[in-house]
Backbone as JSON, one array per atom type, in Angstrom:
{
  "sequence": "XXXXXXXXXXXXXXXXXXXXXXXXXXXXXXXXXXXXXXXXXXXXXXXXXXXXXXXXXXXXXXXXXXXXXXXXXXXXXXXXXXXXXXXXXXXXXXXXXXXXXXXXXXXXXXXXXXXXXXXXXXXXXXXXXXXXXXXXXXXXXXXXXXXXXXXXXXXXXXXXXXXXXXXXXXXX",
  "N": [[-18.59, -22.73, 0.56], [-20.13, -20.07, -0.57], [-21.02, -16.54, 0.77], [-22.11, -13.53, 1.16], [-20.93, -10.22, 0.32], [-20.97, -8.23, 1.79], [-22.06, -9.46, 4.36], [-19.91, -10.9, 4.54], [-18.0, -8.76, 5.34], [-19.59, -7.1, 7.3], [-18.83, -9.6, 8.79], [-16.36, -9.15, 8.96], [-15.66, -6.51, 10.15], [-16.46, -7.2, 12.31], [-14.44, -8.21, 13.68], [-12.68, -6.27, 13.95], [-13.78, -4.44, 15.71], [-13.36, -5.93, 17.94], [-10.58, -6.22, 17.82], [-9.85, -3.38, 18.52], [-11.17, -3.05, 20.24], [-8.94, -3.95, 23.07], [-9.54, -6.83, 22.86], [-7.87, -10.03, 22.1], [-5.69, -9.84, 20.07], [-4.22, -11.7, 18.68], [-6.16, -14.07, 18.69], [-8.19, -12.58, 17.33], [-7.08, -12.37, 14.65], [-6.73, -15.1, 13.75], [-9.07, -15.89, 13.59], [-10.32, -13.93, 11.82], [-8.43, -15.04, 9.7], [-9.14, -17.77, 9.72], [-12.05, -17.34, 8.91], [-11.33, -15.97, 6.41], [-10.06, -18.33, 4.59], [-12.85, -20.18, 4.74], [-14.12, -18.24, 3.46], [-13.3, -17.72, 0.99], [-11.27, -15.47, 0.67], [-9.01, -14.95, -0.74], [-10.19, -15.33, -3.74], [-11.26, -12.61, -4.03], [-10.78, -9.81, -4.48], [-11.51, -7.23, -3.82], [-12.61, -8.0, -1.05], [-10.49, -9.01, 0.31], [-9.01, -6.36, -0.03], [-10.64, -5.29, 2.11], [-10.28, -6.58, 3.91], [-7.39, -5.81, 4.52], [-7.58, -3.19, 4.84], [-9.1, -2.81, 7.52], [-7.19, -4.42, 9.33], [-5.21, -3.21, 9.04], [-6.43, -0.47, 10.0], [-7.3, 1.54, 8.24], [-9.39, 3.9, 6.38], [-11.67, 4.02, 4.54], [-11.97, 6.43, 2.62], [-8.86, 6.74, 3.33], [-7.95, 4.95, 1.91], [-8.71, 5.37, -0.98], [-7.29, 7.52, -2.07], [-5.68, 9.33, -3.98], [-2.77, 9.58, -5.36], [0.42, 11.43, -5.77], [2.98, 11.24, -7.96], [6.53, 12.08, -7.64], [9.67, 13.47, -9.3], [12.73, 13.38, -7.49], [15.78, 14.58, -7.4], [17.81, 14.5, -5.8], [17.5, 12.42, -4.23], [17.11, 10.47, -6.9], [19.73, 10.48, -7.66], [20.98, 8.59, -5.8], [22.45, 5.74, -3.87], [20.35, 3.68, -2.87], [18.23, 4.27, -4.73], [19.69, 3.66, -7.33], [19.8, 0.56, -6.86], [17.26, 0.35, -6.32], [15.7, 0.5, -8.84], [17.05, -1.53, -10.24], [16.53, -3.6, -9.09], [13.57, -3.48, -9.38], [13.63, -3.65, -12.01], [13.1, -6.31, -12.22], [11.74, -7.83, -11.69], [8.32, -9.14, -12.03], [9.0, -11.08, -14.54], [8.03, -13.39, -15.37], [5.69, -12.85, -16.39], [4.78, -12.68, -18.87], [4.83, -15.23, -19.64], [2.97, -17.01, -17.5], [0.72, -14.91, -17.96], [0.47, -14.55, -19.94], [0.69, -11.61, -20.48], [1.99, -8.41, -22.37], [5.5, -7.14, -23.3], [5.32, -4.52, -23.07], [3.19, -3.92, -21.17], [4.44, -5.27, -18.7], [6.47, -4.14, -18.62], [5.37, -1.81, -18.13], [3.99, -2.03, -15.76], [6.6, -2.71, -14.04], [7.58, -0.31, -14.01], [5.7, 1.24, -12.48], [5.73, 0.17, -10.32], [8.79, 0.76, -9.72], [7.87, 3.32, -8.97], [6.68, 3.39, -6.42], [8.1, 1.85, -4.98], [10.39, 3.91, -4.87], [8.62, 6.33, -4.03], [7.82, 5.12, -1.03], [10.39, 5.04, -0.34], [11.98, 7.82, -0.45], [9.89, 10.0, 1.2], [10.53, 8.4, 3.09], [12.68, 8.6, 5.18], [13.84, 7.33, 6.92], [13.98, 4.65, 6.72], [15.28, 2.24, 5.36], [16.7, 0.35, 2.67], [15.59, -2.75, 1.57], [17.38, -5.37, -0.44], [14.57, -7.74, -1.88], [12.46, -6.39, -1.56], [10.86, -5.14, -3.39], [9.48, -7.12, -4.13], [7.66, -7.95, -2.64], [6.44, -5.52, -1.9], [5.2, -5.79, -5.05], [3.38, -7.62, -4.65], [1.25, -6.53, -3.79], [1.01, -4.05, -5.78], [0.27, -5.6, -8.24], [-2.13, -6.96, -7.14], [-3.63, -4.57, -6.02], [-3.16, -2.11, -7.79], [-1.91, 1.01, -8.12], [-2.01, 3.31, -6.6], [-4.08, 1.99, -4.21], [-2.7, 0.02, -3.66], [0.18, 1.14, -2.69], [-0.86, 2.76, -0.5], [-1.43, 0.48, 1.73], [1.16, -0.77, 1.41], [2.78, 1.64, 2.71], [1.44, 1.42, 4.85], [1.89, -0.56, 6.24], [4.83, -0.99, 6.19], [5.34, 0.64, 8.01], [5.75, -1.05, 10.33], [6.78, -3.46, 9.47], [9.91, -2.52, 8.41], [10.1, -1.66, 10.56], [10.43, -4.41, 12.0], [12.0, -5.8, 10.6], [14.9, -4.32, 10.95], [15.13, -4.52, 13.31], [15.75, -7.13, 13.79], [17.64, -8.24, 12.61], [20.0, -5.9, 13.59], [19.68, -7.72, 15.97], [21.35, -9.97, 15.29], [23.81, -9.36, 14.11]],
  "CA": [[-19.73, -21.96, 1.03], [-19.84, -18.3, -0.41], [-21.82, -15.77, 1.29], [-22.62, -12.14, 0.23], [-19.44, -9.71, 0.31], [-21.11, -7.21, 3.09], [-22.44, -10.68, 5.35], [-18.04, -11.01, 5.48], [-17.33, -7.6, 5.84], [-20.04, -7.61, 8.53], [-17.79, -10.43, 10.1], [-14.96, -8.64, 9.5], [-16.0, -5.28, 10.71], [-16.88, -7.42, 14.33], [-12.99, -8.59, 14.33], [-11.96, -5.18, 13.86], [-14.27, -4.01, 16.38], [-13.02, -6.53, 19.0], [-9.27, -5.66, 17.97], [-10.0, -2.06, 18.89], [-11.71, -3.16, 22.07], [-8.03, -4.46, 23.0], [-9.56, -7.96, 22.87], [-6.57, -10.87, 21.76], [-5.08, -10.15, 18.74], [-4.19, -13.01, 18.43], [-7.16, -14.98, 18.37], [-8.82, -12.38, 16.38], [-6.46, -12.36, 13.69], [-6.94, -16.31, 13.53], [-10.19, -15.99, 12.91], [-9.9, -13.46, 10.28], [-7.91, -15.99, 8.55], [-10.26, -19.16, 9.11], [-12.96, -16.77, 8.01], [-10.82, -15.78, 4.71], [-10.16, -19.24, 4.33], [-14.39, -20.48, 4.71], [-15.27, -17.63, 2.06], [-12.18, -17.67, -0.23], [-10.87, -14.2, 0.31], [-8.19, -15.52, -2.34], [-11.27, -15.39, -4.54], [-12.32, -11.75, -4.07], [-9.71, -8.43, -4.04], [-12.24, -6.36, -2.44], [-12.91, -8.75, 0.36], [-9.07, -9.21, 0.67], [-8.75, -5.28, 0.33], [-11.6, -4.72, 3.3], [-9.68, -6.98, 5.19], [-6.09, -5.36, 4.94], [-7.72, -1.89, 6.0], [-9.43, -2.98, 8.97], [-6.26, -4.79, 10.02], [-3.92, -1.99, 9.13], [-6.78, 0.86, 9.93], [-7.29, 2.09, 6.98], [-10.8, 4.3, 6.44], [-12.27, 3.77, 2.83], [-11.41, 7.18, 2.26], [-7.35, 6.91, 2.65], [-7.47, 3.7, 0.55], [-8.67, 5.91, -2.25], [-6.58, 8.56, -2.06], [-4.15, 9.44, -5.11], [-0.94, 9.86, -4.95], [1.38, 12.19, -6.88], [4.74, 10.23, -8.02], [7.04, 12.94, -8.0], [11.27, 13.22, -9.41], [13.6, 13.98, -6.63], [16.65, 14.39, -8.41], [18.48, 14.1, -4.9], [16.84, 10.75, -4.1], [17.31, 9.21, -7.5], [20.9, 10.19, -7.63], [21.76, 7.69, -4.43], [22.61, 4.46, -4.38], [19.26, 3.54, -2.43], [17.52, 4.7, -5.84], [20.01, 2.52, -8.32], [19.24, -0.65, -6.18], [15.5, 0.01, -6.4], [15.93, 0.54, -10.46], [17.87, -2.65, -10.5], [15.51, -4.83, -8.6], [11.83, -3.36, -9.85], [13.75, -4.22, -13.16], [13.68, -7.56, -12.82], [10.55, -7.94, -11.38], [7.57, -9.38, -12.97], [9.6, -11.75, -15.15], [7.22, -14.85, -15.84], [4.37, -12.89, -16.56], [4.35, -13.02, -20.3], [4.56, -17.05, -20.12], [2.03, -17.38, -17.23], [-0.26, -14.51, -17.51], [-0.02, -14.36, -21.38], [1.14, -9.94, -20.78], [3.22, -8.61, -23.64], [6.35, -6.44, -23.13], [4.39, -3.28, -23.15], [2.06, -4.16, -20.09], [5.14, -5.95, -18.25], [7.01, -3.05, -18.45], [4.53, 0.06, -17.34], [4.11, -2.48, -13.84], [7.71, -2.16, -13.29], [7.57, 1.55, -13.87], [4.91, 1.76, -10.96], [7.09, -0.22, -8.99], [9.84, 1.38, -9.29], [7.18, 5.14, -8.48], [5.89, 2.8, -5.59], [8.8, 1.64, -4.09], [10.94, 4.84, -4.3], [7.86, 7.15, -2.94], [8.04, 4.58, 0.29], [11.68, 5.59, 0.58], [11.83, 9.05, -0.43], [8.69, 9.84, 1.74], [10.18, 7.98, 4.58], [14.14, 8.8, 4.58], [14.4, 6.77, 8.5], [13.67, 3.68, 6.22], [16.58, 1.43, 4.82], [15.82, -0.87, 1.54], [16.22, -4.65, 1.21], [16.71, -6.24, -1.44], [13.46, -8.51, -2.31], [11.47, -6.03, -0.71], [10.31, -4.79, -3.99], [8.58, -8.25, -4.83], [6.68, -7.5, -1.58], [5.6, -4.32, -2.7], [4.61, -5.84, -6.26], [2.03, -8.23, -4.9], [0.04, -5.17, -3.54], [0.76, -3.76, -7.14], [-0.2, -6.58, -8.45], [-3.63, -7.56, -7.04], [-4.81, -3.36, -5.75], [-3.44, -0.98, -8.19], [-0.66, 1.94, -7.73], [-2.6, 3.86, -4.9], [-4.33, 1.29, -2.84], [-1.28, -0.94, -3.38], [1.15, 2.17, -2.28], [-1.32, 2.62, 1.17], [-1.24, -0.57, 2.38], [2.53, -0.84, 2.17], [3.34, 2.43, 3.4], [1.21, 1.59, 6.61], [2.97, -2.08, 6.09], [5.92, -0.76, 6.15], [5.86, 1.2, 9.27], [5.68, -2.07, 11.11], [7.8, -4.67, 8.96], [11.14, -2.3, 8.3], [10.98, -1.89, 11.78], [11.01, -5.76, 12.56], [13.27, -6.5, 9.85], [15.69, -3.61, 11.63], [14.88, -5.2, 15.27], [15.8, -8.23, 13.56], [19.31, -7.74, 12.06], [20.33, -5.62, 14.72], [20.36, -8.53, 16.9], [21.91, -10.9, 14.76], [24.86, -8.13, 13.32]],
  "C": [[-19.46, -20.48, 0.8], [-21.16, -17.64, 0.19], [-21.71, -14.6, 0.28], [-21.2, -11.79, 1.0], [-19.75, -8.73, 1.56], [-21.42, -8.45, 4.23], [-20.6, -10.66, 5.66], [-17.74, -10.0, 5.99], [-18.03, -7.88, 7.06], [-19.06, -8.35, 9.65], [-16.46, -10.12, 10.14], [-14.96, -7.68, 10.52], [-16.18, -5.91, 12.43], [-15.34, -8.09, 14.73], [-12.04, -7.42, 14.59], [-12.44, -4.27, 15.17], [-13.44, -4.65, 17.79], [-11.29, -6.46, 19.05], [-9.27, -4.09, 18.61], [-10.36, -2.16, 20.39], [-10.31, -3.4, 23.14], [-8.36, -5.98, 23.61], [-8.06, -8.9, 22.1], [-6.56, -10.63, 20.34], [-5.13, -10.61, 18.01], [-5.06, -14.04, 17.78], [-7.61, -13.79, 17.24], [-8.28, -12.6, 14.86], [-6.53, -13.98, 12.73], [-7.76, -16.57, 13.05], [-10.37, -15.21, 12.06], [-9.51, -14.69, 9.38], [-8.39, -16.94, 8.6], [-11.69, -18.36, 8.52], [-12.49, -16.41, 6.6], [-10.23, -17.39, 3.89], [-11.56, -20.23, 4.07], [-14.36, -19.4, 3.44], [-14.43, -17.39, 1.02], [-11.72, -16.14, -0.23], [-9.83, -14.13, -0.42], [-9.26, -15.42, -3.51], [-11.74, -14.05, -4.92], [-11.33, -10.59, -3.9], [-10.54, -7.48, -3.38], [-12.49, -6.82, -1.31], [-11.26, -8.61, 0.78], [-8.43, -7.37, 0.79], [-9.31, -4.29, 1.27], [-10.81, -5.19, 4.45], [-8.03, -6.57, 6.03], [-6.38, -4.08, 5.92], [-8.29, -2.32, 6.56], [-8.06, -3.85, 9.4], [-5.13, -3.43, 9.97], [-4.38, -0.44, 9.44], [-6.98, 1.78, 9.53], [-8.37, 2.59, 6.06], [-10.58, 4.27, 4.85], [-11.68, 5.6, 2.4], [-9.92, 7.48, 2.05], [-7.45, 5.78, 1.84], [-7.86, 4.24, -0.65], [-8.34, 7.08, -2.72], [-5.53, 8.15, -3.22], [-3.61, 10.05, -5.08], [-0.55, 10.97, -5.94], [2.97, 11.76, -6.67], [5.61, 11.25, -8.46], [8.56, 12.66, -8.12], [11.59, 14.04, -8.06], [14.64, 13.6, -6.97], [18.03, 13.95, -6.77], [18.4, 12.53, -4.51], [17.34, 9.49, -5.54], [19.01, 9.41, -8.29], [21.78, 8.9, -6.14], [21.71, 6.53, -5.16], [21.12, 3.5, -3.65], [18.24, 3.24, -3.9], [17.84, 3.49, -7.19], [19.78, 1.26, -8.1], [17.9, -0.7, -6.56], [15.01, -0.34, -7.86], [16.2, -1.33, -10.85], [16.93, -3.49, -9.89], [14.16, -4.76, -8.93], [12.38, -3.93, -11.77], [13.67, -5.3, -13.73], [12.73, -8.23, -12.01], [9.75, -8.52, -12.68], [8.04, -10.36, -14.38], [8.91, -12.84, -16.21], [5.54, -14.41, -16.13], [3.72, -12.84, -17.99], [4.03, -14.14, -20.64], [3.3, -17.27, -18.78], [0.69, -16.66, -17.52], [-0.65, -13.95, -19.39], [0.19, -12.14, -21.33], [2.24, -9.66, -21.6], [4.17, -7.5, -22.71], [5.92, -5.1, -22.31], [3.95, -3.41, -21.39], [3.49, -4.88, -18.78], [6.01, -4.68, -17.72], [6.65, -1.31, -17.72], [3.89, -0.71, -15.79], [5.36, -2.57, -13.41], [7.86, -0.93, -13.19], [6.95, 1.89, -13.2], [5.13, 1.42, -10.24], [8.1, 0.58, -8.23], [9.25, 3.16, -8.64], [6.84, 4.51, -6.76], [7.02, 2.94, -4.31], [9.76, 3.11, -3.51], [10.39, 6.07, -3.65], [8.35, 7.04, -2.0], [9.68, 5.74, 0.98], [11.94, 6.85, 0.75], [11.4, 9.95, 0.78], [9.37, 9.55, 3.68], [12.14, 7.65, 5.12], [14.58, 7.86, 5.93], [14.35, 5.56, 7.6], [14.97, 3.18, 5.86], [15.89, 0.29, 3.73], [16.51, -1.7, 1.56], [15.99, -4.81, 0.04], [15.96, -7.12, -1.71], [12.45, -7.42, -1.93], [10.52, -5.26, -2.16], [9.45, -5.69, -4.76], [7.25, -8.45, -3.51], [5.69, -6.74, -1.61], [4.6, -4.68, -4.58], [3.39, -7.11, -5.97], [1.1, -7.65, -4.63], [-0.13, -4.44, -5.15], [-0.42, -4.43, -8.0], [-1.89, -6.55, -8.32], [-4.44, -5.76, -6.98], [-4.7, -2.21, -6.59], [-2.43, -0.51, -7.4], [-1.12, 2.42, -6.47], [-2.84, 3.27, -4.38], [-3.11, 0.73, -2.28], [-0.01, 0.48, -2.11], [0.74, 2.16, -0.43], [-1.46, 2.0, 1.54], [0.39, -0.55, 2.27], [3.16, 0.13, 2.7], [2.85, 2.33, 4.71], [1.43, -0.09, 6.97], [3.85, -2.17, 7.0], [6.61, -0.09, 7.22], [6.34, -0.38, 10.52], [6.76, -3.28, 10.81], [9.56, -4.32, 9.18], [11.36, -2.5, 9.82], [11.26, -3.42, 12.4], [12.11, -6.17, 11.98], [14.57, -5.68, 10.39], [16.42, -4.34, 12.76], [16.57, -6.4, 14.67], [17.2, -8.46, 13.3], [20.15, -6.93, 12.64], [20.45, -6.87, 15.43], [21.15, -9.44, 16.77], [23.56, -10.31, 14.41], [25.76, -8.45, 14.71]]
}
């Protein structure tokens, strides 16, 4: 059953409304996802990119905000920097045999990876990098583009490093 793309927003916009209200979370978030499940928001990157900013708060105006990927010769002398090199390198692997992309095209999405991921850190020096975390960052690449992709995981990212922190802290 597809509907029209503002009829979802519509029903998004009233989950976002009732998250703000400090109605349950919980439930709303549930229904988000049986509603993106009913209209295929797997089907639609703008529906799936209406639905990240209203969950992450995110006014149509910062989601189209562009960036400037700048050298910091301090930053990409660390070892933070050679890690990130080393893992956006090796990214994107299988996409010449599934997605039919040649070298060329394979190669200038790890190079916005690697602008993507080391912004985040740069940008956000309290941060600490995991390794996989740049295959995280490349499905936002991936489906929204360098900028949208970038503002959704930088307001991601405030929330995840710190669980994954929480998280390893208690275990350590």
């Amino acid at each position: 059953m597809k509907l029209s793309q503002k009829h979802i927003q519509e029903q998004i916009q009233g989950i976002f409304d009732s998250i703000h209200q400090k109605k349950s979370i919980k439930e709303q978030i549930i229904k988000l996802s049986d509603i993106g499940k009913l209209y295929g928001f797997g089907d639609d990157n703008n529906i799936r990119l209406k639905a990240y900013q209203i969950l992450l708060g995110i006014s149509d105006e910062e989601i189209n905000q562009t960036f400037t990927y700048t050298k910091n010769d301090n930053f990409e002398d660390g070892d933070c920097y050679k890690q990130i090199l080393r893992d956006c390198n090796g990214s994107f692997k299988l996409l010449d045999v599934c997605l039919d992309k040649d070298e060329q095209q394979i190669q200038n999405l790890r190079n916005q990876l690697i602008l993507m991921v080391s912004k985040l850190f740069k940008e956000n020096t309290s941060y600490s990098y995991y390794r996989g975390y740049e295959n995280f960052c490349s499905i936002f690449l991936w489906n929204f583009g360098i900028d949208k992709g970038y503002k959704l995981i930088e307001r991601l990212s405030a929330s995840l490093l710190r669980q994954i922190f929480y998280f390893s802290k208690k275990f350590i």
